[in-house]
C-alpha positions in Angstrom: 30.1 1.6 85.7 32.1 1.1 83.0 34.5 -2.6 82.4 36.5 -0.1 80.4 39.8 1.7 82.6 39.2 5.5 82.6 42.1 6.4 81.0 41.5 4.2 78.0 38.0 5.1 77.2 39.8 6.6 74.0 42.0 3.9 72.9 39.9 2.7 70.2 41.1 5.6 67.9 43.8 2.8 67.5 46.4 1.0 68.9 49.8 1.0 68.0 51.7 -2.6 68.8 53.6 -1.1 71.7 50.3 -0.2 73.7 49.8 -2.8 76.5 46.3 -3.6 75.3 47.4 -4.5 71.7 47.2 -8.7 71.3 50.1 -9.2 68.9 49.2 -12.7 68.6 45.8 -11.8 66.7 48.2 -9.3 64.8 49.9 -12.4 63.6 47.4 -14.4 62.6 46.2 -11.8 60.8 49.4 -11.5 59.2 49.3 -14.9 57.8 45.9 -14.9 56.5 47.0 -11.5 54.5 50.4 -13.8 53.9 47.8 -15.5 50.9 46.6 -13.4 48.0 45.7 -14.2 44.3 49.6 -14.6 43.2 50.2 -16.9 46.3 47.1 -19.1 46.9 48.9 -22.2 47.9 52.2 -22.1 49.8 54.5 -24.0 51.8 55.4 -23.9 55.4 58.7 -22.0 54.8 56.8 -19.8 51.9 54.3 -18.7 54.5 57.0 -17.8 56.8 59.4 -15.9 54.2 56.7 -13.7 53.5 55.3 -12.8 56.9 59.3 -12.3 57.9 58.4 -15.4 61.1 60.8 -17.8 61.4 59.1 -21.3 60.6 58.3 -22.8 64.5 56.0 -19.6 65.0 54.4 -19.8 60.8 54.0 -23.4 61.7 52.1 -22.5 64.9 50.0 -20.2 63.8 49.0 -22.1 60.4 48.2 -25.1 62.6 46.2 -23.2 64.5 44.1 -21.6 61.8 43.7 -25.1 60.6 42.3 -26.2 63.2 39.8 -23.3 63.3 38.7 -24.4 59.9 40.0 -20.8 58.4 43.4 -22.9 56.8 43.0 -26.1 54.6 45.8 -28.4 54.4 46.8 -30.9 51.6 50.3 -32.4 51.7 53.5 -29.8 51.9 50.7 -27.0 51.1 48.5 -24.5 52.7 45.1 -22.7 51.8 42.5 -20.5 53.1 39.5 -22.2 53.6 36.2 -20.9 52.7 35.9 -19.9 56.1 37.6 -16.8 55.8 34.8 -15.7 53.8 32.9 -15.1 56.8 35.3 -12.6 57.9 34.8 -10.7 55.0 30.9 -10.7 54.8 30.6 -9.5 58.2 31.6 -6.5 56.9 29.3 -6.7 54.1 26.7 -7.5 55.9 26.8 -5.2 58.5 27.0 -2.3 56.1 23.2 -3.0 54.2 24.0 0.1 51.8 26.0 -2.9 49.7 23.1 -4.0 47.4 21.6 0.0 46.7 25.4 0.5 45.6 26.3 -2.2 43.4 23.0 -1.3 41.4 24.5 2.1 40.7 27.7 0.9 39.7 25.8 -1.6 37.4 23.4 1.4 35.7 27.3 3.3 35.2 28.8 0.7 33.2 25.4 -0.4 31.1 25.5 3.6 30.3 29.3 4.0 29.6 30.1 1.0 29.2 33.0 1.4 31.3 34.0 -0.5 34.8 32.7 1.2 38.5 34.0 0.6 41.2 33.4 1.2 45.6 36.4 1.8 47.8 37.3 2.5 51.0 40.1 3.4 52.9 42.4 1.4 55.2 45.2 3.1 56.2 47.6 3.5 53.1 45.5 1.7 51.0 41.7 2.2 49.1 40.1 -1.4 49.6 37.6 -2.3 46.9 34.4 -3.2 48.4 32.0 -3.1 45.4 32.5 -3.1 41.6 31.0 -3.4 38.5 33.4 -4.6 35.4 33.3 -3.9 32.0 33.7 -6.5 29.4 37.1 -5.4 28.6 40.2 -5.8 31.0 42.2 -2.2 32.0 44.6 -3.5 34.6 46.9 -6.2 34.4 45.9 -7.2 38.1 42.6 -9.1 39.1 40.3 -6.5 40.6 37.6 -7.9 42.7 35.8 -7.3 46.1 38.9 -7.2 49.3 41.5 -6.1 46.9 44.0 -3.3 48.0 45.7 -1.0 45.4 47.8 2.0 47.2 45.9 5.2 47.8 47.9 7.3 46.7 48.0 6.2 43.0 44.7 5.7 42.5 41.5 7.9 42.1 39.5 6.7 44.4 42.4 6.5 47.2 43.4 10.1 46.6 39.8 11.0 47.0 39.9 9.4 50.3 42.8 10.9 51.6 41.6 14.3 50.3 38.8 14.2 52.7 41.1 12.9 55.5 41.5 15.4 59.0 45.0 16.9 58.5 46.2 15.2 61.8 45.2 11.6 60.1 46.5 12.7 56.7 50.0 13.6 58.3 50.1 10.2 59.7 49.2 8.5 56.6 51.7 10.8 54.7 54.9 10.2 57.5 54.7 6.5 56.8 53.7 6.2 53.3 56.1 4.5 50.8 56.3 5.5 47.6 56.7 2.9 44.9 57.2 4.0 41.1 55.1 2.3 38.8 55.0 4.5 35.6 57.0 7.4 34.3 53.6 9.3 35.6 53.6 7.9 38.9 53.9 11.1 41.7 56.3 10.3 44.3 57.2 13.1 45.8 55.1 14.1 48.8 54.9 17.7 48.2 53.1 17.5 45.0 51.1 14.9 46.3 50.0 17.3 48.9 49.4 19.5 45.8 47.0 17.0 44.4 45.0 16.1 47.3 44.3 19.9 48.1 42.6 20.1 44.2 40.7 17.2 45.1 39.5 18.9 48.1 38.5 21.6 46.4 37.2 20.3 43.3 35.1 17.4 44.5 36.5 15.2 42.1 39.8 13.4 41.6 41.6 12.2 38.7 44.8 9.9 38.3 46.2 9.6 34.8 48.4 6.3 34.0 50.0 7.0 37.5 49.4 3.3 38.7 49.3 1.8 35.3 50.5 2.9 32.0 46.9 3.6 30.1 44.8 3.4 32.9 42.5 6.5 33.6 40.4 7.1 36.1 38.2 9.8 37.9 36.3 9.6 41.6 34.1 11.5 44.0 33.4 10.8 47.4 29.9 9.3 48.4 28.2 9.9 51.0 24.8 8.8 53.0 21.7 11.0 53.6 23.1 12.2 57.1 26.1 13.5 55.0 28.7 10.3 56.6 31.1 9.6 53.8 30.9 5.9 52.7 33.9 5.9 50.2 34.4 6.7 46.8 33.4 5.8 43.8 35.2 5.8 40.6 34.9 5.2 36.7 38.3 3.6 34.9 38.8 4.0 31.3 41.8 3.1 29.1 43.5 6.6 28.4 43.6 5.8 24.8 39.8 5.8 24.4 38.6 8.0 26.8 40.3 11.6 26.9 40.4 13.7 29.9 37.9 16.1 28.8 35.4 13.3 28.1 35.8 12.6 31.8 34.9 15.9 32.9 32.1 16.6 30.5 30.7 13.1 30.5 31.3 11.1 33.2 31.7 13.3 35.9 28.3 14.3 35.9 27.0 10.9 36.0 29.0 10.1 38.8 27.9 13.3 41.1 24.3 12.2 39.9 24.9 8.7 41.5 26.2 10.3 44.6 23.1 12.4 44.8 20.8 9.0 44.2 23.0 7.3 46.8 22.6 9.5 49.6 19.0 10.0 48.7 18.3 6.0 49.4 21.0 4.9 51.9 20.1 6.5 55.6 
């Protein structure tokens, strides 16, 4: 018989924080470790707490107690993360072998267009980058790199994602997203996102034109694995003063739908 109560036998499509099995103390900790990012690698006490909205007894309990599981270093007034919290990361990695075939194809794209390629994934409101291959020359004015979050719905590879969403998930995603402007392009209106995510659908391809930044261009497809399970999407970005939208079509799209095909061919 099963340790798992009938009626939750379903829970894991996801808890919300009022269900009486969700731990909000691993939330939490969670929180803090997200609390750290490439603008804030060091912080204070009181830092740590301003921006995970904890008042400092709880931030100081919780960063004590990551230090002492060796995922928090500690020098002075200031906290880190420790190498540690690597491990949580490749165990996602790891567990999901296709990582190596991938990064090979985003490699062969940029040798051939000299462009940057990139993996992502969805997590809730937000594509996660989970492979990449730069180009020599910097588009964004961000950092990209392997764990970094960019909102979905600005970007070509999130809008992808979201395309292929079931309409029950994509209303949910939809009811709580927030839009943010960040260019005169960027679409903020949910209808006409709606709009675009339906083109993507039925196209196969997505692409977001200086929506997220101003000269930033960028086209995606979803991937998938020989038993036809969708592993992401994968994307080519190009600075919109060098690389016209038809180029993308005629060009690159192509080359990217050929990767997809080699992809699913090699990853079971």
């Amino acid at each position: 018989m099963s340790d798992v109560p009938r009626e939750q036998d379903d829970s894991f499509t996801g808890l919300t924080p009022d269900h009486r099995d969700f731990v909000t103390a691993l939330d939490t900790g969670l929180q803090v470790i997200r609390a750290f990012d490439g603008d804030h690698p060091r912080m204070t006490l009181s830092e740590v707490a301003a921006r995970t909205g904890m008042n400092r007894a709880k931030a100081r309990r919780f960063l004590l107690t990551l230090h002492g599981l060796g995922y928090v270093r500690r020098k002075d007034r200031y906290f880190e993360l420790a190498p540690k919290t690597l491990q949580l990361g490749y165990a996602f990695l790891s567990s999901n072998n296709y990582q190596p075939v991938i990064r090979q194809h985003l490699e062969r794209i940029t040798e051939i267009t000299g462009e940057s390629s990139s993996m992502g994934v969805l997590q809730g409101a937000d594509v996660i980058y989970v492979a990449r291959s730069a180009a020599p020359h910097r588009l964004m004015t961000i950092a990209l790199s392997i764990g970094t979050p960019l909102p979905a719905a600005t970007t070509s590879m999130g809008r992808m994602l979201l395309a292929m969403l079931e309409p029950a998930e994509l209303d949910a995603v939809l009811a709580n997203l927030k839009f943010e402007t960040y260019t005169p392009r960027t679409i903020t209106d949910v209808s006409k996102l709606r709009a675009h995510l339906d083109k993507a659908r039925e196209q196969g391809f997505c692409i977001v034109d200086q929506e997220l930044e101003s000269g930033l261009r960028s086209l995606a497809v979803p991937v998938y694995n020989m038993h036809g399970v969708l592993l992401g999407a994968i994307n080519i970005s190009t600075n919109a003063a060098r690389v016209d939208r038809k180029t993308l079509k005629s060009r690159f799209l192509p080359l990217l739908q050929q990767t997809c095909d080699e992809i699913a061919r090699q990853v079971g």
